[in-house]
N, C-alpha and C positions, 0 to 999 in steps of 0.2 A: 207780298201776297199775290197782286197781280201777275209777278213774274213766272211764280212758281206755278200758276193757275195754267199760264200759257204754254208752257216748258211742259207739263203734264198732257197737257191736250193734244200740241205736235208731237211727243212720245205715240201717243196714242192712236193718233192719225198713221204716224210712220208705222209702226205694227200691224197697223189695220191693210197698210197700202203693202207691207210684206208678206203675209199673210195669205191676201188677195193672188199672192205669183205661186204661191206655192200649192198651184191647182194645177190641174191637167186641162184646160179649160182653155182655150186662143188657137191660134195660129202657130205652128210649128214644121219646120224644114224637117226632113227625113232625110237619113242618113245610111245609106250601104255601109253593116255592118264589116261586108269585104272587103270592099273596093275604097271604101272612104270619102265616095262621092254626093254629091246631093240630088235624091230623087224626086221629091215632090214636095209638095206643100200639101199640107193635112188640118183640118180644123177641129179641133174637140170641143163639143158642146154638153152641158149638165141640162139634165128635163127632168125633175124630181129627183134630183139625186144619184141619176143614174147617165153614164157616160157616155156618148157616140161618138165618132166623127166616120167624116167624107173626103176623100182626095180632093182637094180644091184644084192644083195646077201640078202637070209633071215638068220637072225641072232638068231632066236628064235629055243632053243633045241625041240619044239616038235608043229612046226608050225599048228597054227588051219586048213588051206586048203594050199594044192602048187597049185591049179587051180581055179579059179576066179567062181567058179560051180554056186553063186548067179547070177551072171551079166547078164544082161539084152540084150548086145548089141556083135558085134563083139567080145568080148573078153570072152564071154561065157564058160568055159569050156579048156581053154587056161592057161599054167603056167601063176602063179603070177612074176617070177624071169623074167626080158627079158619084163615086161609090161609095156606098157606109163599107169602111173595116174596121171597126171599131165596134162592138155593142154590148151594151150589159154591165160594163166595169159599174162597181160601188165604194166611196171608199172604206176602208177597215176600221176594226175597231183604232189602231195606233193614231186613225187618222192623216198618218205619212203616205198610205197607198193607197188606191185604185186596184178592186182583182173581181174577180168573179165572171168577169165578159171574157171574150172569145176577140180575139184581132184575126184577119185575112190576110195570108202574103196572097198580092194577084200575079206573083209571077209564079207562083208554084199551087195554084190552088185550095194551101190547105189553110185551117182553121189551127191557132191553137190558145187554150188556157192564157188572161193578160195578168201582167202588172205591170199597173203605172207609178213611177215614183217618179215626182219632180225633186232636183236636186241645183245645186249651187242657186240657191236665193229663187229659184223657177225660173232661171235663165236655160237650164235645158230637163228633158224628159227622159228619164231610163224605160224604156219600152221590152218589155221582157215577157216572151210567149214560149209556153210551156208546150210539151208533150211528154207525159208520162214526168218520169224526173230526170228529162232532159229540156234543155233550155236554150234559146238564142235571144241577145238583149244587141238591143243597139240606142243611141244616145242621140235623141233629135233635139235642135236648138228652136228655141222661143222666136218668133220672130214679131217686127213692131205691128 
């Protein structure tokens, strides 16, 4: 009885602690959909249910812009490092996604439609920004 009590419990625990990754929510590398290089580090945080993040560090030896010199809106002219690109994501009813927020490329200044999908166990992030029913995704990793 005891066995099976414990056996339940660490089930339990291990689901909770899988569970726990399969959020948009940490530290994660960014990854050039083109190039296949590593651009920044990016942090996503939840505040009632609803998604952000901020460029933590750029990772790229010879960054195309450090200032958002495209952008359109408030963030014109402003470091890249210390920026929200991320805002508004909620997840869906499936529960599997994050959508409804707006992400920032700062190297081309535009805005477009997110999803978030964490996938393989929330070891990495499918990142995918709409325009119209066109799309660009790229696959950032988790980091510790």
């Amino acid at each position: 009885m005891k066995n099976s009590w414990l056996l339940g419990t660490l089930m339990a625990l291990m689901g909770v602690s899988a569970f726990a990754q399969m959020t948009p929510v940490g530290l994660w590398k960014t990854i050039d959909d083109d190039t296949g290089e590593a651009k920044s580090l990016v942090r996503i945080v939840e505040n009632n249910g609803v998604v952000s993040a901020v460029v933590e560090k750029g990772l790229a030896a010879n960054p195309e812009r450090t200032v958002c010199d495209m952008c359109t809106d408030a963030r014109k002219d402003q470091p890249i490092i210390g920026m929200t690109i991320i805002e508004g994501a909620k997840r869906d009813e499936s529960g599997e996604k994050w959508v409804g927020g707006q992400i920032l490329d700062p190297n081309n200044g535009k805005t477009y439609r997110l999803e978030l999908m964490p996938m393989d166990g929330g070891k990495t992030l499918r990142v995918r920004g709409f325009i119209g029913p066109f799309y660009r995704t790229q696959v950032w990793q988790r980091q510790p």
